[in-house]
Every structure is written in structure tokens, then in C-alpha cells.
C-alpha positions in Angstrom: 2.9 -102.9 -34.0 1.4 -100.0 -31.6 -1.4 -100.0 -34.0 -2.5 -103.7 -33.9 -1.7 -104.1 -29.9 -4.1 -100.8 -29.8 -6.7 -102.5 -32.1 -6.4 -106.0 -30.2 -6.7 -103.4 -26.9 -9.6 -102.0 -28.1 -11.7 -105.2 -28.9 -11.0 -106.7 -25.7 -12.7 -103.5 -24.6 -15.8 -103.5 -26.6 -16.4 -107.0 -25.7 -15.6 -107.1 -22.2 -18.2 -104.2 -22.2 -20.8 -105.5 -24.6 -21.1 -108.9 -22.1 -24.6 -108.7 -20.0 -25.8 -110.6 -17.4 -29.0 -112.9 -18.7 -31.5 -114.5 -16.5 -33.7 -117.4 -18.0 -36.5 -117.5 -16.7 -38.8 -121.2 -17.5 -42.3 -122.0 -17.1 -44.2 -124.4 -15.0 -45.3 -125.6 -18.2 -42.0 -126.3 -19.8 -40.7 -127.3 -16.8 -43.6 -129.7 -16.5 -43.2 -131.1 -19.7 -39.5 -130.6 -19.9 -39.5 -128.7 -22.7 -35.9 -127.9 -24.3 -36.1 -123.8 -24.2 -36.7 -121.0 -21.4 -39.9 -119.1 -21.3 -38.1 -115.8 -21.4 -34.5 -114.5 -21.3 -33.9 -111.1 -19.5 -30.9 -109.5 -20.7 -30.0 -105.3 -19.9 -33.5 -104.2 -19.5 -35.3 -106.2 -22.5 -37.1 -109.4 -21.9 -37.5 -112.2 -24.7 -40.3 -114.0 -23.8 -40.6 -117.7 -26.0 -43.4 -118.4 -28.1 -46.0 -120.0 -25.6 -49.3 -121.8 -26.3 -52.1 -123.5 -23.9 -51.4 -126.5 -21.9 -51.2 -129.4 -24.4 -53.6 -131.4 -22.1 -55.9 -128.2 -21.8 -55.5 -128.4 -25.9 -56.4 -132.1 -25.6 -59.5 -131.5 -24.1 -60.6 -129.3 -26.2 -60.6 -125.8 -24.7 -62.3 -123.3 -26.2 -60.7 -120.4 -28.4 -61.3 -117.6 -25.8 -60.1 -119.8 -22.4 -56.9 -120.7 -24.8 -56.1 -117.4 -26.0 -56.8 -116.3 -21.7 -54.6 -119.0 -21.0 -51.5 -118.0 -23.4 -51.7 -114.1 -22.0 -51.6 -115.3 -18.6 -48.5 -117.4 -19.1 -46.9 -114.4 -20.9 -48.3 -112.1 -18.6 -46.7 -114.3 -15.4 -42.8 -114.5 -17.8 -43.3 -111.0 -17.8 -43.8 -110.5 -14.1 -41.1 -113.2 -13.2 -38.6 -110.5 -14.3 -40.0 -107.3 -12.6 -41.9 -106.2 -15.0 -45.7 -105.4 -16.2 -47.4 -105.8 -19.1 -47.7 -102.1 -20.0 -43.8 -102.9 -20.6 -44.3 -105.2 -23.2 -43.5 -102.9 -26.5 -44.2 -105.8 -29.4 -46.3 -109.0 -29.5 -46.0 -111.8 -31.9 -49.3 -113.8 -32.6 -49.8 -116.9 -34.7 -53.4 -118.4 -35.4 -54.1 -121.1 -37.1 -57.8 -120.1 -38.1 -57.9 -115.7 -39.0 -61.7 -116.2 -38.1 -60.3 -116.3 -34.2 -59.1 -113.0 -35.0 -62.1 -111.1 -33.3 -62.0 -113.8 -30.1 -57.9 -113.6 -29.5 -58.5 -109.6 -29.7 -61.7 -109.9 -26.8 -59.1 -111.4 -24.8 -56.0 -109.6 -25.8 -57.1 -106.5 -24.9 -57.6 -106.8 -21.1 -54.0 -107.3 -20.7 -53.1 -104.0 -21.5 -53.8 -100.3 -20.2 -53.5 -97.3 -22.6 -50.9 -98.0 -25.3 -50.7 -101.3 -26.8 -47.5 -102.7 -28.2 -46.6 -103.0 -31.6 -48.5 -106.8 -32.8 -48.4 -109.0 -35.9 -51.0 -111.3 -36.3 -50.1 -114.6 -38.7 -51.8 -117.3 -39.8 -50.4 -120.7 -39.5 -50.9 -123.9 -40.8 -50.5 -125.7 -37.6 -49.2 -125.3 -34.2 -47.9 -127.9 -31.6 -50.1 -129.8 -29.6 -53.3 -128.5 -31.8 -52.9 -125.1 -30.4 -54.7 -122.2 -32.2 -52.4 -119.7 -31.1 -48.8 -119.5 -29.9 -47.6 -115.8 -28.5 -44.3 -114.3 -28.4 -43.7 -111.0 -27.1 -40.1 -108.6 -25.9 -40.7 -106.2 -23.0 -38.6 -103.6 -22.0 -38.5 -102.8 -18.6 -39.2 -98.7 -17.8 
């Protein structure tokens, strides 16, 4: 009996303990559009930042691979700084391209986000994205 009230004692611990506190933190853009996810979830000291493309109706018009690519880092690089963070805190990227020829064009851009180290990065091709999107970025931070 002591050993099972001990073990029941003990899990009630770990989980009490192993609770955070998350903020969600949502873009204009899927606010806008009322998209069903958060941009980013803080939780401890590592952000989750959602997979985010250009603005559909920026897609729609046919933006150019360069101004998309500037437009997903910029909507990563405000997630970031909406919880308190930089992007020299972002430790791993996630990018998926629907044409490897914009390779050379994502990277032009890419770059001038970051200072010194970059993070970790896999670059995938995709089939397709939503909205006609070329790429779509996900990324985790991990605040200093």
C-alpha cells in the first residue's frame, strides 16, 4: 500500500512540475483570414513558430519569388519578436519549396535575417503549397 500511495505521490509530482505556461501568439494574417492555428506557441523558453507562407492575395497577384520568400522571414521574424525574442535565437528552420531552382533566391533572402551562426535548416521540395505559395517556413527559437 505505502508503495503505490508513494508511486501515485510521485506522479502527481512530476506532472504538477512538468505543467508550463504557453502563450499563443497569432498573426495578422491568420487572424485576418481566420485561419484555425497560432503563429507560434511559446512554452519554457522555446518558441514553435507555425509553418507561414505569403499573403494568399500577395500570392494571387503574383509576387515574385524574392518579395515572397522577404515576406515569409518577415512574418517569422515579427512571431519571433512577439515573444521577446531575436532571430539570432532561432536554432532550426524548416523550409519547403515547391521549385529547388528557387533555392539560390530563398537563400539571397534568407541570409539577411541572421548575424553570425545560422540555425540548423532543411530545405524540401514540395509538390504544392496552399494558396500557390512557393515556400512555407517553420522554425523553433529558443530564447538566450
Amino acid at each position: 500500500m505505502k508503495s503505490s500511495l508513494f508511486v501515485g505521490v510521485l506522479l502527481l509530482t512530476i506532472g504538477a512540475t512538468a505543467q508550463t505556461d504557453r502563450k499563443f501568439f497569432k498573426s495578422k494574417v491568420a487572424t485576418d483570414l481566420h485561419l484555425p492555428f497560432s503563429s507560434g506557441v511559446l512554452t519554457d523558453h522555446t518558441l514553435y513558430v507555425a509553418g507561414t507562407t505569403a499573403d494568399s492575395a500577395q500570392l494571387a497577384a503574383g509576387i515574385a519569388p524574392e518579395a515572397e520568400a522577404r515576406m515569409v522571414m518577415e512574418q517569422i521574424k515579427q512571431t519571433v519578436q512577439s515573444a521577446g525574442m531575436g532571430m539570432d535565437d532561432v536554432v532550426s528552420v524548416q523550409v519547403y519549396c515547391t521549385d529547388l531552382a528557387l533555392y539560390d533566391a530563398f537563400n539571397r533572402v534568407y541570409t539577411g535575417y541572421f548575424h553570425g551562426n545560422f540555425p540548423a535548416r532543411a530545405f524540401v521540395g514540395v509538390s504544392k503549397l496552399l494558396f500557390g505559395a512557393h515556400f512555407e517556413v517553420a522554425a523553433v527559437a529558443i530564447k538566450k
